[in-house]
C-alpha positions as CSV (number, residue, x, y, z in Angstrom):
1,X,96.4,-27.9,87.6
2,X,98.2,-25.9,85.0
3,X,97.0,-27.1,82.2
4,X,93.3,-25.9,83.8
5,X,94.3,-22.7,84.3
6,X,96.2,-22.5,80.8
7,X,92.6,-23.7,79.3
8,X,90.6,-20.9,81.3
9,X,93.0,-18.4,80.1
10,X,92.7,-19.5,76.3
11,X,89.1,-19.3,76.5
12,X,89.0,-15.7,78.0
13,X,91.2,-14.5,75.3
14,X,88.8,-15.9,72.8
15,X,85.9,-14.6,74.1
16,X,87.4,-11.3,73.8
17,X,88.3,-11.6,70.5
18,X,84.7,-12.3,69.7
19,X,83.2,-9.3,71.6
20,X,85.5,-6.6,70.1
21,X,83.6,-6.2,66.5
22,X,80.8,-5.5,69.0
23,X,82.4,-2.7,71.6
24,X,83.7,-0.9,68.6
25,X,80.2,-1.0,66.4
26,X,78.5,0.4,69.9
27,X,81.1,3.3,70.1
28,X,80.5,4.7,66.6
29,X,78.0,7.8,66.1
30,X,75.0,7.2,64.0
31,X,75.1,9.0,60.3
32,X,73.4,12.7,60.4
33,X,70.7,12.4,57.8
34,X,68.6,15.4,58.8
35,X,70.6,17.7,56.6
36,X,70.2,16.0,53.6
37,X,66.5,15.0,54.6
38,X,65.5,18.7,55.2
39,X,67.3,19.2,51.9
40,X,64.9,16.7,50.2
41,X,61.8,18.5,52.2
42,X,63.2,21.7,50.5
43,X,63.6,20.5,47.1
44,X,60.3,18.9,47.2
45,X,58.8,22.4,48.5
46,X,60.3,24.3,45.7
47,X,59.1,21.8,43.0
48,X,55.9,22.0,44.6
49,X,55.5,25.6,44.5
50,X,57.3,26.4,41.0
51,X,54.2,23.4,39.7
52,X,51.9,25.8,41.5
53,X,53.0,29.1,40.5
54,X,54.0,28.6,36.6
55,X,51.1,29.3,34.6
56,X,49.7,27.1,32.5
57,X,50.1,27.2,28.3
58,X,47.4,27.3,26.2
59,X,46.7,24.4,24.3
60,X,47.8,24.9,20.4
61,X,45.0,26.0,19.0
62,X,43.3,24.3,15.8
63,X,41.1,26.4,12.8
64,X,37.7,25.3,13.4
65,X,35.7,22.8,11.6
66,X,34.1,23.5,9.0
67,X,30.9,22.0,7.3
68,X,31.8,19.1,4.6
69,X,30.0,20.7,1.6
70,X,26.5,19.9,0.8
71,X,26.0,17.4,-1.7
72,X,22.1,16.5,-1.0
73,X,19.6,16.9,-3.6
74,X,17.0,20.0,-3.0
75,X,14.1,18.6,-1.0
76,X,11.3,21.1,-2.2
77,X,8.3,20.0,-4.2
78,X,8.7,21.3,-7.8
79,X,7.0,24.6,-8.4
80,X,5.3,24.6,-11.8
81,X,5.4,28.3,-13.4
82,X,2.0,28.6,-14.6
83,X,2.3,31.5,-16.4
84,X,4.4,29.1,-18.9
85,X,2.9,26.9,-21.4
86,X,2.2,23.4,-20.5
87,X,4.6,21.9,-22.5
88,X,7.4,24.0,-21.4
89,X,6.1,23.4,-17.8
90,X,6.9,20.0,-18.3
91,X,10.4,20.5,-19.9
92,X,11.0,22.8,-17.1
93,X,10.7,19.8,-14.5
94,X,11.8,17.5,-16.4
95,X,14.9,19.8,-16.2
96,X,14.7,19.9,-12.5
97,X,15.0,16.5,-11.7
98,X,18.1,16.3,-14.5
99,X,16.8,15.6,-17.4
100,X,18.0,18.5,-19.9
101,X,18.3,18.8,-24.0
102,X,15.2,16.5,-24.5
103,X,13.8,16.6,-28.2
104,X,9.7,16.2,-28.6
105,X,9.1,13.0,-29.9
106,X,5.4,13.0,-30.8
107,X,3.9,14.5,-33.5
108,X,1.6,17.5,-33.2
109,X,2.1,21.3,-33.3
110,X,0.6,22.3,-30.1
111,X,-1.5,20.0,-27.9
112,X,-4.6,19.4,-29.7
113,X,-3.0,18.5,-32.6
114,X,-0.8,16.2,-30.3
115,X,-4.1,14.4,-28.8
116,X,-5.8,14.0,-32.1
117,X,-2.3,11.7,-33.3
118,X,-3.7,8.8,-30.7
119,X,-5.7,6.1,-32.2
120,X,-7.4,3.2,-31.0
121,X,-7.7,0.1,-31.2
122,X,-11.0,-1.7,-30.0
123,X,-11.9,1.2,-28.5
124,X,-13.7,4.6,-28.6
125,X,-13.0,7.6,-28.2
126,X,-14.6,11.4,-27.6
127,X,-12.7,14.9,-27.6
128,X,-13.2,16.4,-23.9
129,X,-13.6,20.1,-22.4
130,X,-11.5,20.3,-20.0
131,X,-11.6,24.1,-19.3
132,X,-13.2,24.1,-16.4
133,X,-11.2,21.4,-14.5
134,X,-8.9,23.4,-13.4
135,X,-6.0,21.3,-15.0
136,X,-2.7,23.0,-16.8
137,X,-3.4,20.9,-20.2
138,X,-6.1,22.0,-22.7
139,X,-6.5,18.7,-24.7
140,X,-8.3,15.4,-23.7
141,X,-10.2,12.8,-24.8
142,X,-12.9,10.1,-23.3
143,X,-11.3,6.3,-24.3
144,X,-14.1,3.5,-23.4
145,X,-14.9,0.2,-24.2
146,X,-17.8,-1.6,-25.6
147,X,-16.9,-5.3,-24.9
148,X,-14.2,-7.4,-23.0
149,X,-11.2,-8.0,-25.0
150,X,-10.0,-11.3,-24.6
151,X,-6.2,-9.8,-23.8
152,X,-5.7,-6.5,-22.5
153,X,-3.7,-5.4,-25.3
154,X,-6.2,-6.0,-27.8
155,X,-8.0,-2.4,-26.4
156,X,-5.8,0.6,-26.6
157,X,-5.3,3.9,-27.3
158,X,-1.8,4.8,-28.8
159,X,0.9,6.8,-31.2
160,X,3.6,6.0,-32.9
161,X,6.7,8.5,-32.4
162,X,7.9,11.3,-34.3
163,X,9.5,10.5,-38.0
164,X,13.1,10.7,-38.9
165,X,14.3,11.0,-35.6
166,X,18.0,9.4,-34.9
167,X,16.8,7.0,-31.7
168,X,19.4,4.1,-31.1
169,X,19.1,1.1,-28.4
170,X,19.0,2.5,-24.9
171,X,17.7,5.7,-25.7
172,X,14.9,7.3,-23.1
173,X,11.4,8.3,-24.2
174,X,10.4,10.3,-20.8
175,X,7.1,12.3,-20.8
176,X,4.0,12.5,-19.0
177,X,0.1,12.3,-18.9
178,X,-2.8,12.5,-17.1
179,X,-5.7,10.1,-16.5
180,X,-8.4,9.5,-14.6
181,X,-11.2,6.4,-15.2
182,X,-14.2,4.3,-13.6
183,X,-16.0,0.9,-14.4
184,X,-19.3,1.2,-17.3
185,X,-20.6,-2.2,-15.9
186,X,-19.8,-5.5,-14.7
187,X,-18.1,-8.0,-17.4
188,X,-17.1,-12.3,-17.4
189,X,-13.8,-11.3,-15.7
190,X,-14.3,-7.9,-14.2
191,X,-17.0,-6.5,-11.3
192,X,-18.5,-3.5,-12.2
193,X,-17.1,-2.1,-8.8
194,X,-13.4,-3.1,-9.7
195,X,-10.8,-0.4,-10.6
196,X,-10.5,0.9,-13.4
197,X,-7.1,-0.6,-14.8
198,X,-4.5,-0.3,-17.9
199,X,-1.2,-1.2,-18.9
200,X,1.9,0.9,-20.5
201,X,4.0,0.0,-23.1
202,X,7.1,0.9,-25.8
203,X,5.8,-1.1,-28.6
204,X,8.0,-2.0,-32.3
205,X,7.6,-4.5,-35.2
206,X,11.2,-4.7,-35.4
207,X,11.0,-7.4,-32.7
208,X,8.1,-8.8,-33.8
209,X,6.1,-7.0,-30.4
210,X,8.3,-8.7,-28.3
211,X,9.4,-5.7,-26.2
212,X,7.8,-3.9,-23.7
213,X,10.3,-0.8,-23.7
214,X,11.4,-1.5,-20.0
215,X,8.4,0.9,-19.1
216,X,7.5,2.5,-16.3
217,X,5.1,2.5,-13.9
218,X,5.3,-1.3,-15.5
219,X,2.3,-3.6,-15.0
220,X,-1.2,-3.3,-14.4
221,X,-2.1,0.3,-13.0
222,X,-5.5,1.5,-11.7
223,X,-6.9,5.1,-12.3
224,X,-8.8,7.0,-10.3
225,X,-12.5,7.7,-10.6
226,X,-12.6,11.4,-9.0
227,X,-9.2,12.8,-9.7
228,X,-7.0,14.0,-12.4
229,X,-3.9,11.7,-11.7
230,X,-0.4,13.0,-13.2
231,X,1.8,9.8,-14.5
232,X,5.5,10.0,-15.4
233,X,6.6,7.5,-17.7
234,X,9.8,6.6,-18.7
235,X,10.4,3.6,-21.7
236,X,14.0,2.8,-23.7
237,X,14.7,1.8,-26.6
238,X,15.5,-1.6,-26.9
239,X,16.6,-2.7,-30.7
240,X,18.3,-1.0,-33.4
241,X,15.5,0.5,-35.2
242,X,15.8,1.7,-38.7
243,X,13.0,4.0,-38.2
244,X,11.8,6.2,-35.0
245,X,8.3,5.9,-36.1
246,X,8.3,2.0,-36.0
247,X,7.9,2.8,-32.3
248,X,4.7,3.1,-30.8
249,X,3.7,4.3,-27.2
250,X,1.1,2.3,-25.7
251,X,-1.7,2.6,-23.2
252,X,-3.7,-0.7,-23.5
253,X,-7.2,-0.7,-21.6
254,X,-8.7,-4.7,-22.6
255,X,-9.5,-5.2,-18.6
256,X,-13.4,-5.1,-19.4
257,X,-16.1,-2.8,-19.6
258,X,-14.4,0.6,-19.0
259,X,-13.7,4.4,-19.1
260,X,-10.8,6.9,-19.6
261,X,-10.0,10.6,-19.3
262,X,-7.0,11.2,-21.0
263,X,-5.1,14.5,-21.4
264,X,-1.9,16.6,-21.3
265,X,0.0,14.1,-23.1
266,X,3.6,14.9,-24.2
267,X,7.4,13.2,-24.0
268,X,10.6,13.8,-24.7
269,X,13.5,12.1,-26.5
270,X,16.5,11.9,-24.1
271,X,20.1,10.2,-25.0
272,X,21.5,7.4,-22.0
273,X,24.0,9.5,-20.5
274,X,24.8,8.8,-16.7
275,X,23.5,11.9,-15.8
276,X,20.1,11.2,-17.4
277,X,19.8,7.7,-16.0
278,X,20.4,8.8,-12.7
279,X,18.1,11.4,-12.9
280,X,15.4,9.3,-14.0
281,X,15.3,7.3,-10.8
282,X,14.2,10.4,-9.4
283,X,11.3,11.0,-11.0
284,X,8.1,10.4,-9.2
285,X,7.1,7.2,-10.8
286,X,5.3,4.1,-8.4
């Protein structure tokens, strides 16, 4: 009996041992936080207003852009001064589109004189008035054929250039004429309603003919009937030659039965800088 009541006792005791952490946890007051939360709602408020109120900076301010400079070449047409002489018109655009310093490299003191250097080959030829065509040139001259040539260069009309002047290899002979032409009848190889066609060429017996001059327009090219055409040219020098005049400029007309008005022939002698050949891929060549 004792020793259940001793037992009853022991387990009491531990059972109050275990709720003690508890009665004491109960009896504690819970931690105050509202201070230190209004605090926080205050702090917050004042950051929230001094974000508000502060007025803002300016942003650093950069010079403005400015335009990179202008490196495009003009656009414009070039405007022939007409109260110039012809020649000099054409130096003056040949200037224009870069070409500057050029030497005249045909013979001839004026432009008749010029026109009446040109031979021909299997050809014909008549002196033309050409006052009242309303062109800037004064000399021309009618080039026809009587019969097919059996190769194109076996008809032309042509000059050799100037004496005693100092070309070397790669110099430029730039210049310009004007042509128009039509079909006189039908031949073996040619309609009589076909263009009218011809060929350019830098010529020398230093190569035995070899060389066409790297000329252009190169190939075959075809006149018109109606209309004064104006042609830029522009052939090199391709060998050492001993002698300027064993270079001849070209225009070969063997396509048939065929026409020409030629005039306002001229060109200029131009060394191969890099400013020249660049400006020669401007000119107006096809």
């Amino acid at each position: 009996m004792k020793i259940k009541v001793y037992l009853k006792l022991t387990a009491l005791f531990v059972c109050v041992i275990l709720l003690l952490p508890m009665i004491f946890a109960c009896g504690e007051k819970p931690e105050d936080t509202s201070g230190a939360a209004a605090n926080d709602g205050k702090n917050n408020a004042a950051e929230t207003e001094l974000q508000v109120t502060d007025p803002p900076t300016d942003p650093p301010t950069d010079p403005p852009p400015t335009d990179p400079p202008t490196t495009e070449e003009p656009t414009e047409p070039f405007e022939p001064d007409l109260s110039l002489p012809y020649w000099e018109q054409i130096q003056k655009e040949l200037e224009w589109y870069g070409l500057k310093d050029g030497t005249r490299i045909f013979s001839g003191d004026d432009e008749a004189a010029l026109m009446k250097k040109f031979s021909v080959n299997s050809t014909k030829r008549e002196e033309l008035d050409v006052s009242g065509d309303g062109v800037p040139f004064s000399a021309a001259y009618r080039v026809y054929t009587q019969k097919e040539a059996d190769n194109f260069w076996e008809a032309s009309y042509s000059v050799a250039l100037m004496k005693d002047m100092p070309v070397e290899e790669e110099d430029l002979i730039v210049g310009v004429f004007w042509i128009k032409g039509r079909r006189t009848g039908e031949s073996e190889k040619f309609d009589a309603d076909d263009d009218a066609q011809y060929y350019l060429a830098l010529k020398t017996a230093t190569d035995e003919w070899a060389t066409e001059g790297d000329m252009n327009p190169s190939g075959v090219q075809i006149a018109e009937s109606d209309e004064w055409q104006k042609i830029f040219f522009c052939g090199r020098i391709m060998n050492e030659e001993k002698q300027s005049s064993t270079v001849g400029f070209n225009l070969y007309v063997g396509y048939g039965l065929q026409e020409f008005e030629v005039g306002g022939m001229i060109a200029y002698w131009f060394k191969s800088t890099p400013e020249h050949e660049k400006a020669i891929w401007k000119l107006p060549i096809d």
